[in-house]
C-alpha positions as CSV (number, residue, x, y, z in Angstrom):
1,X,0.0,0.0,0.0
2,X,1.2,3.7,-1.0
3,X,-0.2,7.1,1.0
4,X,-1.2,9.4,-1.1
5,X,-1.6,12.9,-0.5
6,X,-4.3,14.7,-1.8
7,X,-6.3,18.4,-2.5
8,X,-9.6,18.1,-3.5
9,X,-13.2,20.1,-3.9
10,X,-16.0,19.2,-1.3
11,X,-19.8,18.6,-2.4
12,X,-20.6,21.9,-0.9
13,X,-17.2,23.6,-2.7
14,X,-15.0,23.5,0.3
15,X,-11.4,22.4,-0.6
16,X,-10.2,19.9,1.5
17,X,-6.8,18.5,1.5
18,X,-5.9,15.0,3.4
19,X,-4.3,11.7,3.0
20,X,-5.6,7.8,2.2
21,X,-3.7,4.6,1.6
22,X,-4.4,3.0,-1.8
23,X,-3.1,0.3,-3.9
24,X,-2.4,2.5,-6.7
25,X,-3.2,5.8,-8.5
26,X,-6.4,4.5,-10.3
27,X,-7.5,2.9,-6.9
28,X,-6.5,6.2,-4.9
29,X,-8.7,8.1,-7.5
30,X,-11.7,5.6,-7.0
31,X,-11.5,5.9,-3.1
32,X,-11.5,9.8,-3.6
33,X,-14.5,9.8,-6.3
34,X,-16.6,7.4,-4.1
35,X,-15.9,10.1,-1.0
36,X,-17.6,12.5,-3.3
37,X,-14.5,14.4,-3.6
38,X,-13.2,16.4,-6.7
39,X,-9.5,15.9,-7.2
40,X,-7.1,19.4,-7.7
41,X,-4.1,17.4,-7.2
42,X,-2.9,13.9,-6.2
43,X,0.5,12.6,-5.7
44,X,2.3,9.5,-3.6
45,X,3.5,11.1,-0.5
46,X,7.7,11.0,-0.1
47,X,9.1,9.7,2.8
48,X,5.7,7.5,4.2
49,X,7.9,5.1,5.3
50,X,9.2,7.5,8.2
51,X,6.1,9.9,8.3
52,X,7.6,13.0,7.6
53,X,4.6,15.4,6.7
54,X,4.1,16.7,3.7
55,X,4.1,20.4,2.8
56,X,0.4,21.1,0.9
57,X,2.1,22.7,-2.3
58,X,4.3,20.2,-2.3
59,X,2.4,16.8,-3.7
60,X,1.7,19.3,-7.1
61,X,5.2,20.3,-7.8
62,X,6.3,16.3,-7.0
63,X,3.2,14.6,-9.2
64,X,4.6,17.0,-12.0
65,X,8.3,15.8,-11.5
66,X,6.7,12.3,-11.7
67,X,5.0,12.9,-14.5
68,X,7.9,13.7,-16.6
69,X,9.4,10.7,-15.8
70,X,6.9,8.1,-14.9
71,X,4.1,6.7,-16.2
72,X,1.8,9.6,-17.4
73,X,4.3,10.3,-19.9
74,X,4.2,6.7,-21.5
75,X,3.8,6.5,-25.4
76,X,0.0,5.7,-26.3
77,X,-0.3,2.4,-27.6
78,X,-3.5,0.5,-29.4
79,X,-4.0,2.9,-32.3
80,X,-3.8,6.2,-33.8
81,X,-6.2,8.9,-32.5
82,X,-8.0,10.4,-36.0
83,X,-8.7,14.0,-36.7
84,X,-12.3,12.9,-36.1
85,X,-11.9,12.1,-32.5
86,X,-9.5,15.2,-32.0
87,X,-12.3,17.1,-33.0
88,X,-15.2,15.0,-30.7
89,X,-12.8,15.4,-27.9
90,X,-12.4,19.0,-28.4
91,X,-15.3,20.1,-28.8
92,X,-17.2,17.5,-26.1
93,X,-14.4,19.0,-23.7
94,X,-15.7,22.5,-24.6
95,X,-18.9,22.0,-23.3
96,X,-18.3,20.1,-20.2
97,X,-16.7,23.6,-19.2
98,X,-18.7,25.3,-20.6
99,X,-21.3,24.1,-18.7
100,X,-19.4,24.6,-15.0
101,X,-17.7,21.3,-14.8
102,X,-14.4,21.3,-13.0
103,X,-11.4,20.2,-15.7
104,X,-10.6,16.9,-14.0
105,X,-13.7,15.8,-13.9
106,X,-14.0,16.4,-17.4
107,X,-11.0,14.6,-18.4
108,X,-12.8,11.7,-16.5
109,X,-16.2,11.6,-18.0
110,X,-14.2,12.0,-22.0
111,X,-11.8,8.7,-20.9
112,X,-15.0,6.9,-20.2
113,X,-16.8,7.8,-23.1
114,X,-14.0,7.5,-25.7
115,X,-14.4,5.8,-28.7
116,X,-11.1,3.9,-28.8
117,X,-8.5,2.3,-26.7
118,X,-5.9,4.2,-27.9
119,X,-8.3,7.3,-27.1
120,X,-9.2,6.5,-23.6
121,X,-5.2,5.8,-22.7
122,X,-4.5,9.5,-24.0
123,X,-6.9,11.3,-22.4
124,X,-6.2,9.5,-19.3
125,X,-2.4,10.4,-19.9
126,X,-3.8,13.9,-20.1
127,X,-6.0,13.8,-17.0
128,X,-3.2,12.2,-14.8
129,X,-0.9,15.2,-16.1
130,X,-3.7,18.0,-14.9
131,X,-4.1,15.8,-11.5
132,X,-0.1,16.4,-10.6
133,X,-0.6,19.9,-11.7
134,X,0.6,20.8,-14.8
135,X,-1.8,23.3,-17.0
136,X,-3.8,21.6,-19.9
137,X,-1.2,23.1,-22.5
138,X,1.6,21.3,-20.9
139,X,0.0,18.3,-20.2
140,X,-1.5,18.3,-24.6
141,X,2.2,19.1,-25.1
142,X,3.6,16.0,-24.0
143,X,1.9,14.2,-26.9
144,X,2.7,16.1,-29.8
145,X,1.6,13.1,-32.8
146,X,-2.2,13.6,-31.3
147,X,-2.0,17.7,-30.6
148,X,-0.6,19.9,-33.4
149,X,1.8,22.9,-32.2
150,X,-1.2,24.8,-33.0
151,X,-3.5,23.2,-31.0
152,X,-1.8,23.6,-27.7
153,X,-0.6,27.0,-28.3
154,X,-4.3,28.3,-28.7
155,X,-5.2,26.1,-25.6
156,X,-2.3,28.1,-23.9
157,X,-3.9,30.8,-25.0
158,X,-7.3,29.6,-24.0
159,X,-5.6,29.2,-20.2
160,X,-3.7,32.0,-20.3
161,X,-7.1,34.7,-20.9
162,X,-9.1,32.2,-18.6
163,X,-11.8,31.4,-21.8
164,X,-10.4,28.0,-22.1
165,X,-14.1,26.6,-23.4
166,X,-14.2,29.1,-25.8
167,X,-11.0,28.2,-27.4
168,X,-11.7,24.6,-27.6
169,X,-14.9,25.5,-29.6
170,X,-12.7,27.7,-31.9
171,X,-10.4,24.6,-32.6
172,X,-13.4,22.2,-32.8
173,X,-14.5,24.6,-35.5
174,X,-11.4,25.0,-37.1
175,X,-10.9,21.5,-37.3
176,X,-14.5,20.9,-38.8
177,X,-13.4,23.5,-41.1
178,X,-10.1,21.9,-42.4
179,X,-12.0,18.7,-42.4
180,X,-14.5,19.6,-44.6
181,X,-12.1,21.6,-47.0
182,X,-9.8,18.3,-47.5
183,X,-12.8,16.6,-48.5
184,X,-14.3,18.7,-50.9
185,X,-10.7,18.6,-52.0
186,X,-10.6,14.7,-52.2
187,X,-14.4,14.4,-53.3
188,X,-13.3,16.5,-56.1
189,X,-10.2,14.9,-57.6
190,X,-11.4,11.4,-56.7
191,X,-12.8,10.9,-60.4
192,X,-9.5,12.2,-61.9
193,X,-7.0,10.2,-59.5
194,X,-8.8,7.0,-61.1
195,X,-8.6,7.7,-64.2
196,X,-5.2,8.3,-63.7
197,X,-4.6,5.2,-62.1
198,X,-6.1,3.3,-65.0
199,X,-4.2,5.1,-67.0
200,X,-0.6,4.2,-65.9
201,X,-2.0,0.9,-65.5
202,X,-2.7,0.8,-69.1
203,X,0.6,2.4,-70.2
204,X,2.8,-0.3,-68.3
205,X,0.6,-3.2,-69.5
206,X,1.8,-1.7,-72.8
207,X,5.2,-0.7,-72.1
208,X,5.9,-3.9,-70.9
209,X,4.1,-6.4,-72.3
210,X,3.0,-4.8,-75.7
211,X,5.4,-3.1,-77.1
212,X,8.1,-5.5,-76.9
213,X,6.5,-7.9,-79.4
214,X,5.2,-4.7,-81.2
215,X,8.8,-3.8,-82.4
216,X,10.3,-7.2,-83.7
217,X,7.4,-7.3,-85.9
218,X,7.6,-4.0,-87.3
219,X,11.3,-4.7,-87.9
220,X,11.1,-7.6,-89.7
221,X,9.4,-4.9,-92.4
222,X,12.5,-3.3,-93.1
223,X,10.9,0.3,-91.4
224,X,11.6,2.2,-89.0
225,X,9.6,3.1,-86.2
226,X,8.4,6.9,-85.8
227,X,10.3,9.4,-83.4
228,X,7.1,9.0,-80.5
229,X,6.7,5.5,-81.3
230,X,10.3,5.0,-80.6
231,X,10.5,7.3,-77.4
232,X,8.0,4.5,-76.1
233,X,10.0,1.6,-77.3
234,X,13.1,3.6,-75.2
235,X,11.1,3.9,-72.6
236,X,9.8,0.3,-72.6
237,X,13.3,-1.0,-72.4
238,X,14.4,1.3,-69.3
239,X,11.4,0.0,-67.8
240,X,11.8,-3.4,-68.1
241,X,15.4,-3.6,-67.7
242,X,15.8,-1.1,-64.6
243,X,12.0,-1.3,-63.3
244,X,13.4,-3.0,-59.7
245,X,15.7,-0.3,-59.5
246,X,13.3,2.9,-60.8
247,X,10.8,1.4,-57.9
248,X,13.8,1.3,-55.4
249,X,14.7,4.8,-56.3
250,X,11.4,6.0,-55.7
251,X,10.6,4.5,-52.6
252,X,14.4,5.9,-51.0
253,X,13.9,9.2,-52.3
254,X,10.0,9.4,-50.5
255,X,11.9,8.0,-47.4
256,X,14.8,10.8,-48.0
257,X,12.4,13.6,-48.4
258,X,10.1,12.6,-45.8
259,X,13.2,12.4,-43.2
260,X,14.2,15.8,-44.6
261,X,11.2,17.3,-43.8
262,X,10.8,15.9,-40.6
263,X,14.2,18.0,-39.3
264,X,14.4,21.3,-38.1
265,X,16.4,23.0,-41.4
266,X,14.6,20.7,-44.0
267,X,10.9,21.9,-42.2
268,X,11.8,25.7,-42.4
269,X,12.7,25.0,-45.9
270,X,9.8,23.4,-47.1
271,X,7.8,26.2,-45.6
272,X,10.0,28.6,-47.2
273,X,9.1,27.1,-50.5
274,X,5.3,26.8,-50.0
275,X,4.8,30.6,-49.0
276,X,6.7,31.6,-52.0
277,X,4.7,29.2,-54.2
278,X,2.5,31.4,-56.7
279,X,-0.8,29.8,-55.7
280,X,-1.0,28.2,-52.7
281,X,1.7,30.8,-51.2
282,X,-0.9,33.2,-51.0
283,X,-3.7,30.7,-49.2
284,X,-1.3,29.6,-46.9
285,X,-0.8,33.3,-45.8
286,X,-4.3,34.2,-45.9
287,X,-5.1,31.3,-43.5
288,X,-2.3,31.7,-40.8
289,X,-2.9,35.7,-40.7
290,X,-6.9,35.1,-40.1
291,X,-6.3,32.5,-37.0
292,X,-2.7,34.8,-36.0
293,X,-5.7,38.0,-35.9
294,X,-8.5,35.9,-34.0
295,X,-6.1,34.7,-31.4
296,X,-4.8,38.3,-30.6
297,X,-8.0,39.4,-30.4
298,X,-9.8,37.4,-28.7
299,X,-6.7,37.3,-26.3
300,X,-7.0,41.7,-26.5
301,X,-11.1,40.9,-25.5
302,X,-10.5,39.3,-22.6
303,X,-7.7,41.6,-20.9
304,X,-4.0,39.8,-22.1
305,X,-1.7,42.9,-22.3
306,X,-0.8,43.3,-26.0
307,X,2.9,41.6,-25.5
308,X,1.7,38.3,-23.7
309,X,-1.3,38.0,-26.2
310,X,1.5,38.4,-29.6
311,X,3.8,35.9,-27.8
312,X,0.9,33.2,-27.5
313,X,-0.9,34.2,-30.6
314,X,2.1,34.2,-33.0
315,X,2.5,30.4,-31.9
316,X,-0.5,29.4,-33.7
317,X,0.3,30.3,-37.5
318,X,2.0,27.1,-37.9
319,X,4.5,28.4,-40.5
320,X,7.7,29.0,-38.5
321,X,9.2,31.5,-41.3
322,X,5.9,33.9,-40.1
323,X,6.5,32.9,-37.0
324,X,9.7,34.1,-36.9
325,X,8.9,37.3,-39.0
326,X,5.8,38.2,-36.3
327,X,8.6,37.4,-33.2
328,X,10.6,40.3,-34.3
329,X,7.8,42.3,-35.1
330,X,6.9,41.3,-31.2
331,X,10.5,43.2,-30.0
332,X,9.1,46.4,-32.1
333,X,6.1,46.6,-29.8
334,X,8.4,45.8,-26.8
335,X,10.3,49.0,-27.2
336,X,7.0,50.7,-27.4
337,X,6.4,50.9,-31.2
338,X,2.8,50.9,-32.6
339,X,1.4,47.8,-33.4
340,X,0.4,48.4,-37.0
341,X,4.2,49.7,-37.9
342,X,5.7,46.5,-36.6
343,X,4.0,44.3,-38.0
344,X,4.8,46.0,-41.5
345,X,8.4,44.3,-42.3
346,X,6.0,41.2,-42.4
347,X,4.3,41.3,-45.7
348,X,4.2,38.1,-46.9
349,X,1.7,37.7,-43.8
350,X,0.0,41.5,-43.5
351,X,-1.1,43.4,-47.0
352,X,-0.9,47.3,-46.7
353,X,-4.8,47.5,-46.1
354,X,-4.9,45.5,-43.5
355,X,-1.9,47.0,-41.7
356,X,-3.4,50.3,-41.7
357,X,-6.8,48.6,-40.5
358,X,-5.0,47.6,-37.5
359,X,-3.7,51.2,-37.1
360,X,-6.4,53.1,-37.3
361,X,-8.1,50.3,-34.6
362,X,-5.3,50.8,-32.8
363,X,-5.1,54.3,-32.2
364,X,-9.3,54.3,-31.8
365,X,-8.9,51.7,-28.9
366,X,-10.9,48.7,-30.7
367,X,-8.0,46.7,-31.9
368,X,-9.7,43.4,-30.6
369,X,-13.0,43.8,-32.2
370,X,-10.8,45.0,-35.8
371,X,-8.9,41.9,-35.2
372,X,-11.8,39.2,-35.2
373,X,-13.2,41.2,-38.3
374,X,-10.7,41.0,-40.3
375,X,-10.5,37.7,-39.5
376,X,-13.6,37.0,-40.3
377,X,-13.5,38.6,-43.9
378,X,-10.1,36.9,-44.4
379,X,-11.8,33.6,-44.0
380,X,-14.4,34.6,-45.8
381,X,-12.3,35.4,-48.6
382,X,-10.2,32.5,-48.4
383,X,-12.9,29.9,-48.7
384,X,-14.4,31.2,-51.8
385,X,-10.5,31.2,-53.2
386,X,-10.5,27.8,-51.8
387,X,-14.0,27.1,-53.7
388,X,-12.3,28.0,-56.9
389,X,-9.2,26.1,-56.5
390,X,-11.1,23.1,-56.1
391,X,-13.3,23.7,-59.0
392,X,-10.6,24.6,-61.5
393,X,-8.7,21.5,-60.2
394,X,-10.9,19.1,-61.7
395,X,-11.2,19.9,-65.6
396,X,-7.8,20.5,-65.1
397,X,-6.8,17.0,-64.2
398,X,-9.0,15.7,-66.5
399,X,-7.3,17.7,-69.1
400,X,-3.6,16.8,-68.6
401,X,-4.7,13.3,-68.5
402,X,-6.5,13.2,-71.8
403,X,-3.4,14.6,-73.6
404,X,-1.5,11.7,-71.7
405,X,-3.7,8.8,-72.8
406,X,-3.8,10.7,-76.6
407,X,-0.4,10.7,-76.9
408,X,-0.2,7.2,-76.0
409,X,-2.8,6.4,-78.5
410,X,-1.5,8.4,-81.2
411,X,2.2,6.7,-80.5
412,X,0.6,3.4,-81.2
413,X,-1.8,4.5,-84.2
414,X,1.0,5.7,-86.4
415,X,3.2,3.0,-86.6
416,X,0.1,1.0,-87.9
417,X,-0.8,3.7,-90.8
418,X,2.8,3.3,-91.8
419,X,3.4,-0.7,-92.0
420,X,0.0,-0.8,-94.2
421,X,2.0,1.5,-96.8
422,X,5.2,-1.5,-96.4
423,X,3.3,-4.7,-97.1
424,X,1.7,-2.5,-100.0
């Protein structure tokens, strides 16, 4: 048996703090729950051997030494938590606190009602965190394949303005949001990507099966095959001598790339490239300058000085190359710049209208409420570019893969038109 010291809420609101002899954690947790107590903190008590008592904001700071190197912190086993639950989670979450119900105990009533193993043991790893003290943020952190950057640093955020319920219902929505974008996305090039796969399953069956008996037989003529049939033919041969190898290739350079982008240089690179790509550049900025302007203001709204709501807000772009433009737009406003004028060296992120937007809100004293605007005519905007991509995306595909099965066809059309005039 282990003693356990604990802090914990009273039926009538009352915090009561106290000790109790359990078996374990989860049994220690049971004991407190049947007592009709609300755990704020629980940790094993050092030194019960020798019953040296325990100092009462003591058993927080030791559960959260604990956690970082005992169980709580255990990789999540069973299966991958999905977007979909993220989202469930999140938003489920923001109404249990929404509704007045103490963090922990939400944490409890979301592991019982998870939808997966692999769900349950997270959430529990989360709950255990918040027991030995650590904010939510911290505790998210920990597991960084199931909680984006993002999505702790506008929990932080959430925690740091004391709206923490209306945060998770902005990431539930965001997260509905992106979900419903990929698959208007995916509903819309799923037609072209099988047509494409039945096309390069056509022009192997031919390159490899086909043409090889297609050439011998058109040599034994005496003629020559035409300048596209013969490309083929060339690439017929390279395909079937060095195929293995081609497939080898590929598969190494995914796993190179993949590696690449998984380190710190390679991932600032990558993001380098995509916000100076000519289309999606543009969306990319669009989207992390709408959520970078909601956080700040909702942060503004509810009382974070301006300094403490950039450093939290600029944390959930998700590009680090505008992250790290916005942090030294952040030292500008330290030395007591203007907001609006430090944020101008940024303007791959802020356009000139929208910097003096936030100037003139600025200097009229409504820079929160001219934030969530322009965020929400940024988004605004953004989906109907979005809704346009898609749509152009389509015929498009459709397009480049007719002129790849037509050249095909016509490769193998002409050397037939041609051996006709021979045997004449």
């Amino acid at each position: 048996m282990a003693t356990f010291q604990y802090k914990a809420l009273q039926r009538d609101g009352r915090v009561a703090e106290g000790q109790l002899d359990a078996g374990g954690r989860q049994e220690a947790l049971r004991h407190m729950e049947g007592l009709g107590l609300r755990p704020i903190s629980l940790s094993e008590r050092n030194g019960a051997k020798n019953g040296k008592p325990v100092n009462g904001s003591q058993p927080a700071k030791d559960g959260a030494a604990k956690s970082r190197t005992g169980e709580a912190t255990a990789p999540v086993g069973g299966g991958r938590i999905t977007p979909r639950i993220l989202e469930n989670f999140t938003r489920l979450l923001s109404s249990l606190l929404a509704a007045g119900v103490p963090l922990s105990r939400a944490l409890v009533i979301l592991c019982k009602e998870a939808a997966t193993p692999a769900a349950a043991a997270q959430w529990k790893s989360v709950h255990d965190l918040v027991i030995d003290g650590l904010p939510l943020a911290d505790a998210m952190g920990r597991s960084p394949k199931t909680f984006p950057r993002v999505y702790v640093a506008m929990v932080e955020a959430g925690e740091t303005g004391g709206f923490l319920d209306v945060v998770l219902a902005q990431i539930a929505d965001f997260q509905a949001r992106e979900k419903e974008m990929r698959s208007k996305v995916m509903t819309a090039l799923l037609y072209p990507t099988i047509l494409l796969i039945l096309a390069v399953g056509v022009l192997v069956f031919l390159l490899v099966f086909f043409i090889p008996r297609f050439q011998p037989m058109f040599a034994s003529f005496g003629a020559s095959l035409p300048l596209l049939t013969q490309m083929i033919v060339n690439v017929s041969e390279v395909l079937r001598s060095y195929g293995l190898f081609l497939a080898l290739g590929i598969a190494l350079g995914i796993y190179s790339f993949r590696t690449w982008l998984v380190s710190e240089q390679g991932r600032r690179m990558w993001e380098g490239l995509i916000i100076k790509a000519p289309i999606v550049g543009p969306l990319v900025a669009q989207f992390a300058m709408s959520r970078f302007c909601r956080m700040l203001g909702t942060l503004l709204s509810a009382g974070v000085p301006l300094v403490n709501a950039l450093n939290v807000a600029r944390r959930s772009i998700g590009n680090q190359i505008l992250v790290d433009a916005v942090s030294n737009s952040i030292e500008r406003v330290k030395e007591g710049k203007p907001l609006g004028p430090s944020l101008g060296e940024c303007r791959s992120l802020f356009s000139g209208s929208v910097l003096e937007m936030i100037s003139v809100a600025e200097e009229s004293g409504k820079l929160d409420v001219e934030l969530i605007r322009i965020a929400n005519v940024t988004e605004s905007d953004l989906d109907r570019e979005l809704k346009t991509a898609v749509a152009l995306a389509e015929p498009l595909m459709l397009f480049l893969i007719a002129g790849f099965i037509g050249t095909i066809f016509i490769g193998m059309v002409i050397p037939i038109f041609s051996l006709q005039d021979h045997i004449k």
